[in-house]
N, C-alpha and C positions, 0 to 999 in steps of 0.2 A: 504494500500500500504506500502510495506519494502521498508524504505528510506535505503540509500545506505552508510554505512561508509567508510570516505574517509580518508586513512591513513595520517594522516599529518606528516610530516617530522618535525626533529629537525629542528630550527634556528641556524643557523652558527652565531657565534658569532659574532659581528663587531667588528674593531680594534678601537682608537681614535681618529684616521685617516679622517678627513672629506672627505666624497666620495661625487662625484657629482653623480645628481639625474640619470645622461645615463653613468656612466661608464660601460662599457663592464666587467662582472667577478666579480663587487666590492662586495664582501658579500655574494656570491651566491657560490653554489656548481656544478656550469657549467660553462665554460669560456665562454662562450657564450650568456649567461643572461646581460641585460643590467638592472640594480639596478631601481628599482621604476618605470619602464616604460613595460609595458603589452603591445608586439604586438600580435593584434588577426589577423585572414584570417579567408572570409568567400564569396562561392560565392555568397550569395545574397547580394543585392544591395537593400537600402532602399528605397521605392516610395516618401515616405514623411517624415521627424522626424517628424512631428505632430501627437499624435497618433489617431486623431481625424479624419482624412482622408488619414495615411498608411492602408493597406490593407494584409502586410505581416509579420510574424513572426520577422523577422528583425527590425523590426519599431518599435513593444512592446521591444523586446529586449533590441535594443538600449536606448527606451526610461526608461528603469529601472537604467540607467546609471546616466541619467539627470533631468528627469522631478522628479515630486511630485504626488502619492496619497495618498488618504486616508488613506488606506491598503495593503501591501504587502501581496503575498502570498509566505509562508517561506518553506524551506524544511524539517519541522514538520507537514505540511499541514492542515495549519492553517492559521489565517489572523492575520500578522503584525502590531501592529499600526505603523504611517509614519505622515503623515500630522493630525491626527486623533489621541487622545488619549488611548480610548475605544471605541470596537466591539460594534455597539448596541445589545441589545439583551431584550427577554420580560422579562429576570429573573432581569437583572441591571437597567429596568425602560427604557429604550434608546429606545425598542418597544413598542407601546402601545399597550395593551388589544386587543383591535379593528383591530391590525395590520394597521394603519392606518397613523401612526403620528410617525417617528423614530426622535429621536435628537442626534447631533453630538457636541461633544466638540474637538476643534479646536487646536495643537499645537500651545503654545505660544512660542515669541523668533525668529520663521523660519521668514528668509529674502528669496528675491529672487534672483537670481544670479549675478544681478547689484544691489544691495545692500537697494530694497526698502520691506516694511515688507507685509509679506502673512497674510492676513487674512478671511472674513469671505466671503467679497463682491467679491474675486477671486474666490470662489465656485459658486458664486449666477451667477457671470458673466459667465462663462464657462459652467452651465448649460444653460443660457440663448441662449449660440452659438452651442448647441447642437438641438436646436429646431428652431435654425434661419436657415428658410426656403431659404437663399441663402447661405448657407454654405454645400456641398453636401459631408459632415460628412457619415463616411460606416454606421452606422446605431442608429437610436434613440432609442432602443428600450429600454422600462423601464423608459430612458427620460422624457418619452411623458407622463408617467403613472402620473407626478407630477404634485400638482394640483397647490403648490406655496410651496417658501419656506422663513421661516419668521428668518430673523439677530436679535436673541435675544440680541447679543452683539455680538463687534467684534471679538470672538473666540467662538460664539454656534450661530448653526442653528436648525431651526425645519424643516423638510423635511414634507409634507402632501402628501397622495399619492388619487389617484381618486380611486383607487381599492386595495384589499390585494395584495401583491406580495413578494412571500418569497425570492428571493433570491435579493432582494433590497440591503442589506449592503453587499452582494460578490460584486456586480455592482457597486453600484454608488460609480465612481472615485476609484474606487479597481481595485489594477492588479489581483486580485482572476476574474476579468471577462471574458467572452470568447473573448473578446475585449475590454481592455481596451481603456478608456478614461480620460489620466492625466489634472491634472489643468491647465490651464492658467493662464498668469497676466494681470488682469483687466488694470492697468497703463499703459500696453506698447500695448496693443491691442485694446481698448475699441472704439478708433476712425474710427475703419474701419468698413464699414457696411458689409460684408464680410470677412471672412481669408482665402479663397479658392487659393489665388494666393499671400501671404503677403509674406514678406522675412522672417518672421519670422518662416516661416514652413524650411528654408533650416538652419536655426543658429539658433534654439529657446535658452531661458533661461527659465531654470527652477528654481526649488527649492533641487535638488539630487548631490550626490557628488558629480559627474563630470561635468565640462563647455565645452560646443561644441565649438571649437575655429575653425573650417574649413569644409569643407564638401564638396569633389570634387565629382562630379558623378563620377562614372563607376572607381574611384581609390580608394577614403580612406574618413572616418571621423575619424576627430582629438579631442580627449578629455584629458584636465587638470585638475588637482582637484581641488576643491573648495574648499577653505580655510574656507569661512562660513558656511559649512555645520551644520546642528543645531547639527547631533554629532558627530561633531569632524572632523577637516580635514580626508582624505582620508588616507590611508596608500601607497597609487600610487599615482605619480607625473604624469605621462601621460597613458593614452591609446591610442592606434593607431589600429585602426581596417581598415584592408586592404579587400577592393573589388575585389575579383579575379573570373572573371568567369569559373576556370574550376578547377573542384574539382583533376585532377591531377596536375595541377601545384601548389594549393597549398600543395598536399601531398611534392612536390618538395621541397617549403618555408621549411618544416618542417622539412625535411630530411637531409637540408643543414642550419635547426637552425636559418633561417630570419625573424621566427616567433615563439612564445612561445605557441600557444593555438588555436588549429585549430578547430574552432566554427561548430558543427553540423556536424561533419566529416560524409563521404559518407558509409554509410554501408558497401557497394559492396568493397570497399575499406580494411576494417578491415585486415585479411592478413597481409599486405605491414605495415599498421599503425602500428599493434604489433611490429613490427619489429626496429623501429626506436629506437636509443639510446638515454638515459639520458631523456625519457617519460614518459606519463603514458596514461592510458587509462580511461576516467572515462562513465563509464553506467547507464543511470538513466531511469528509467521507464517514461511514461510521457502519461498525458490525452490527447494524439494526435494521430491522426490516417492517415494512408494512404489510400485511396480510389477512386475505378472507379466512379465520379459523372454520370449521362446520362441523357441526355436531352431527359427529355419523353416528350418531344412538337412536335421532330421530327419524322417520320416513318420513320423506323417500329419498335421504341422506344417508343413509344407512348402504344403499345403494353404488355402486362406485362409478357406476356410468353415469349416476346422476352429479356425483360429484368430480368428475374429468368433464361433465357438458358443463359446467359454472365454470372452471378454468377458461373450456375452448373459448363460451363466448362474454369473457370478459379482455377488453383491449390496453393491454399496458400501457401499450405506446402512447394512447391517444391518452390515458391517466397520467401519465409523466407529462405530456407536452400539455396540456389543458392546464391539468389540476397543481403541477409542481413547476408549472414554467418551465420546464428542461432541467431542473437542478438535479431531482433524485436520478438515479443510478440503476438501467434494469438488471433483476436477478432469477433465476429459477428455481434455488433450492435453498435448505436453512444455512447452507454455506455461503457467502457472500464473493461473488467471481475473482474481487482480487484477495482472497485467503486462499493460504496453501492446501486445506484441506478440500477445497473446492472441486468437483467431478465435472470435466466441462463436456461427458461422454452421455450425462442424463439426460431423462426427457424432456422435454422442452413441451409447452403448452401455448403455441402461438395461438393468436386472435383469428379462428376458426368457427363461424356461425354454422357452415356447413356442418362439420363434425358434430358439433356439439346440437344439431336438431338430429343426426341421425345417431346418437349414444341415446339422446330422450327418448325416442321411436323406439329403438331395441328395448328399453327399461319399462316401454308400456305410457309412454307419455304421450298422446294424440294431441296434434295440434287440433282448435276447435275452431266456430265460425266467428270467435270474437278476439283469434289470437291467443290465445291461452291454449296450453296444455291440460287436458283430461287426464285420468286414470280412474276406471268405475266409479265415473260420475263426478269428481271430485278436481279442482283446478289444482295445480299445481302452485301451491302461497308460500313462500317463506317471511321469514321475519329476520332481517337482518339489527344488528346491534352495534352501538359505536359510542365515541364519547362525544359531551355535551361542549356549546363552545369553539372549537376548532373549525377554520376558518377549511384546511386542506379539509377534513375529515369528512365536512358538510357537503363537498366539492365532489369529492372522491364517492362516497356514496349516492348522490345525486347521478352522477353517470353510469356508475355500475348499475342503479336502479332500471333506468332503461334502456342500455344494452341487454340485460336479462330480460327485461320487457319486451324484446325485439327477438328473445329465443322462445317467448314464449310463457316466460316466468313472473307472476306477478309478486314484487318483493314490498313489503312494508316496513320501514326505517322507526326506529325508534333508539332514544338516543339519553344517554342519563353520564352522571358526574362522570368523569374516571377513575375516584374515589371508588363508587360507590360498582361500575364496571369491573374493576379489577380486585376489589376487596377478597379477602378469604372465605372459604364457606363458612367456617363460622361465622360469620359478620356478614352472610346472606350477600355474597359478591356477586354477578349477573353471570359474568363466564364460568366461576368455580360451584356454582349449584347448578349451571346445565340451563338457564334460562334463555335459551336461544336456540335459531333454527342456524344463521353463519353472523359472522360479525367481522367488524373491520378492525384489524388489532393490531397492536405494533407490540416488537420484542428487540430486547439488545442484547445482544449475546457477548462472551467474555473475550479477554485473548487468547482461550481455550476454545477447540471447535466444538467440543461439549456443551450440547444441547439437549442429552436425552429425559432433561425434566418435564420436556414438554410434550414426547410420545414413547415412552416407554411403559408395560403396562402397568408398574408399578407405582409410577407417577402420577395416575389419579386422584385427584383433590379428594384429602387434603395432603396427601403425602406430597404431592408435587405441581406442576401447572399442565398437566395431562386433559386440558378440560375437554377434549375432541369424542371420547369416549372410545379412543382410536387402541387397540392392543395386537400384537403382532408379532408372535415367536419368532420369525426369523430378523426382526430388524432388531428387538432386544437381544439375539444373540450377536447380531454386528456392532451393536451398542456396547455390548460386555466387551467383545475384542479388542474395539479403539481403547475402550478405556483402563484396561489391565496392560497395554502395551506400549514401553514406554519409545518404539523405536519408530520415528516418522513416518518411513513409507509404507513400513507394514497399519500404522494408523488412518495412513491416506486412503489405502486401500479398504480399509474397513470403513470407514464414512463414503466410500463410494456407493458402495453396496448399503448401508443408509439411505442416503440421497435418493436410489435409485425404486429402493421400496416406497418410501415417500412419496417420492413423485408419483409413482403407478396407482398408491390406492388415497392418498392426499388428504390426510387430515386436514391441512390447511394447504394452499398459494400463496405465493408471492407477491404480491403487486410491485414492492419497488424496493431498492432499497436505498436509503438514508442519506442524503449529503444534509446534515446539521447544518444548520441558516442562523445565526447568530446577528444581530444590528448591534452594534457599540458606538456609543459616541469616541468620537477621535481621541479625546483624549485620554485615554483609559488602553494601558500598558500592560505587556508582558503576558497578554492572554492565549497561552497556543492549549489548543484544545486538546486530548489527545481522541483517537480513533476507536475507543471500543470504551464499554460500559459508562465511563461518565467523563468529560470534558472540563468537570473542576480539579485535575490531579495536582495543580501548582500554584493553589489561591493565596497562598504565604508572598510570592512575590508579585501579585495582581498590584498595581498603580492608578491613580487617578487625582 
């Protein structure tokens, strides 16, 4: 993947002049920039700061602001050490032979955010609440593989695992994971037999440069910087990330300058965005995807021709060039084309109306006299699902609506928080209780090609994000292979055979995948995003 050069601007010099940390103009080359204070916009709204039971994009995000892992993942695309001195690996001894036994050496020095010291027993303890069966955590997985782990000393662990599992050190406590899970502090949590409801999921303390100082739903989380941070105070005084539900009004914020940095701006949108003065635009590639998931539990999805004719006659192309202006990136499979694990041998579901009214035919779907497909008597209705807000989303479904309408399929759109989309089944989530016929969903996957939380059959909610109802012995045994095998090509080749089952019986499509759209005011420095799971891995040196 081509990371993206991000021109940095000269620094305006300062005068002698002490400026406060909000003055409006002070130092900057916008009158309008407020000195050391970052306001973001964005319409989603966090489920959880814990990232142990968020469920959305926003929630890892955030959480790269505050919390502590092991490892970052940088925009070199690579893993950072953070809490963690060195990557293990079998060449520096950290992996064993046997793949069985990895050891971690522990940053000495890091305090926690009320001022008590991190060390060995806040891993030990945090994986323990990861497997504590009253904590309804989005998923253990990888977790569970451990068989114990032994505090050599209060800065090295020995990790033992029940089984090989190569992408162990992108996971454990790495934001290189498809889901991160930052540390906890043993001290301030250890007493509750559960954290499912603690106040600490609305105000956590971490160990990362910024301290959550507020958290209003449905308005703003407020963050300060840490003055102990192990390197080095922050170069921002505050962040203010504002909640706004509609991706046009905060194109408004930004138009009229109320905000510096309009987070995951709307594709559909770009246009209008170029257009704004004293901005910029920043584009980054990203292991996420957009995609129709489909519940094959229900009929006549249940059906696999009915589910390759919504592939055929849905049109990428015209989605990317309409709906994302040219920006997203087409893909075919959960591999994203420029990853190494990528199969560029699979099937491919081009924009086929043809095909896809004769896969309906064979499955028993008669076109009728009003355009609709039949089946004893009965039309052919889905209900598609997606989030509220979102300027692409609204776009993107809109189209797919009536090109399905044009195969024959009459689709009805319904559309709720992302919150409340993506929640847990515990907490009555729309995808993870099966409330839907296909939806329009987005995933980001790690700097691991490991994604089998999402169709493996063990990963049905709540154990995992399995929501498709999709199970499949021979793609869980190529699952098991990639992931017990720590040697590339023999993994390349197991995620082909992956891919290729996928594609043939298609829990979910691909629509596109992800070039991240970012608007920053000019003067706001040192922002390089990285390429996979979250794009705040370096918020300690962010400027403004």
């Amino acid at each position: 993947m081509r990371a993206i050069a991000l021109a940095l601007l000269a620094l305006t010099a300062a005068g002698c002049t002490k400026i406060s940390s909000e003055t409006p103009g002070a130092g900057a080359g916008n009158s309008w920039t407020i000195h050391r204070v970052l306001r973001v916009a964005s319409r989603q709204e966090p489920d959880n700061l814990n990232p142990l039971f968020g469920t959305q994009v926003v929630d890892v995000d955030l959480s790269m602001l505050w919390a502590g892992y092991l490892f970052l993942w940088g925009d070199g695309n690579e893993l950072v050490p953070e809490l963690a001195t060195e990557v293990p690996t079998l060449a520096n001894g950290g992996v064993s032979a046997d793949g069985l036994t990895i050891t971690y050496h522990l940053r000495r020095g890091v305090k926690w955010q009320d001022g008590a010291p991190f060390d060995a027993d806040d891993v030990i303890y945090t994986w323990h609440q990861m497997l504590n069966p009253d904590n309804f955590v989005v998923s253990r997985f990888g977790y569970d593989l451990i068989a114990g782990i032994d505090k050599r000393d209060a800065h090295t662990i020995v990790v033992h695992l029940k089984k090989r599992f190569a992408p162990f050190a992108d996971t454990f406590f790495s934001s290189s994971s498809n889901h991160p899970d930052s540390i906890l502090p043993k001290h301030l949590l250890s007493r509750f037999p559960s954290l499912n409801r603690v106040a600490y999921n609305n105000l956590p303390i971490g160990t990362g440069p910024f301290k959550i100082v507020s958290f209003e739903k449905g308005s703003h989380v407020t963050l300060v910087a840490n003055p102990a941070y192990w390197r080095g105070a922050p170069k921002l005084a505050k962040i203010e990330y504002r909640i706004v539900g509609s991706d046009n009004t905060i194109l408004t914020l930004m138009r009229t300058h109320e905000i510096d940095f309009y987070y995951r701006a709307s594709e559909a949108q770009s246009p209008s965005l170029r257009a704004i003065p004293d901005t910029r635009v920043v584009l980054t590639p990203f292991t996420q995807f957009a995609d129709i998931g489909i519940n094959a539990g229900h009929p006549p999805l249940d059906d696999i021709r009915v589910r390759q004719a919504l592939a055929y006659a849905t049109d990428r192309r015209e989605l990317i060039d309409k709906v994302s202006h040219g920006i997203n990136m087409p893909g075919d499979t959960d591999q994203p084309p420029f990853f190494w694990a990528y199969d560029e041998r699979t099937v491919k579901y081009g924009y086929d109306p043809r095909r896809a009214a004769q896969l309906l035919d064979a499955a028993g779907w008669r076109l009728g006299a009003d355009g609709l497909r039949y089946k004893d008597g009965q039309p052919l209705r889905l209900t598609m699902v997606g989030y509220s807000g979102a300027a692409t989303v609204n776009a993107a479904q809109v189209i797919i609506q009536h090109e399905w309408r044009q195969a024959g399929i009459d689709v009805g759109i319904k559309q709720y928080s992302s919150a409340l989309l993506y929640a847990t089944k515990a907490n009555g989530g729309i995808e993870q209780t099966g409330r839907f016929d296909v939806a329009y969903e987005e995933w980001a996957n790690g700097g691991d090609p490991d994604d089998s939380i999402l169709v493996t059959c063990g990963m049905a909610p709540p154990a995992g994000w399995n929501i498709y109802h999709f199970c499949d012995n021979q793609l869980d045994a190529a699952e098991n292979a990639a992931l017990a095998e720590y040697d590339r090509s023999k993994r390349k080749a197991a995620y082909a055979t992956v891919q290729e089952i996928m594609q043939r019986k298609l829990p979910f499509f691909i629509i596109w995948y992800v070039r991240r759209q970012d608007v920053v005011n000019t003067d706001f420095k040192n922002y390089r995003p990285a390429h996979a799971v979250s794009p705040f891995w370096n918020s300690w040196e962010w400027q403004i």
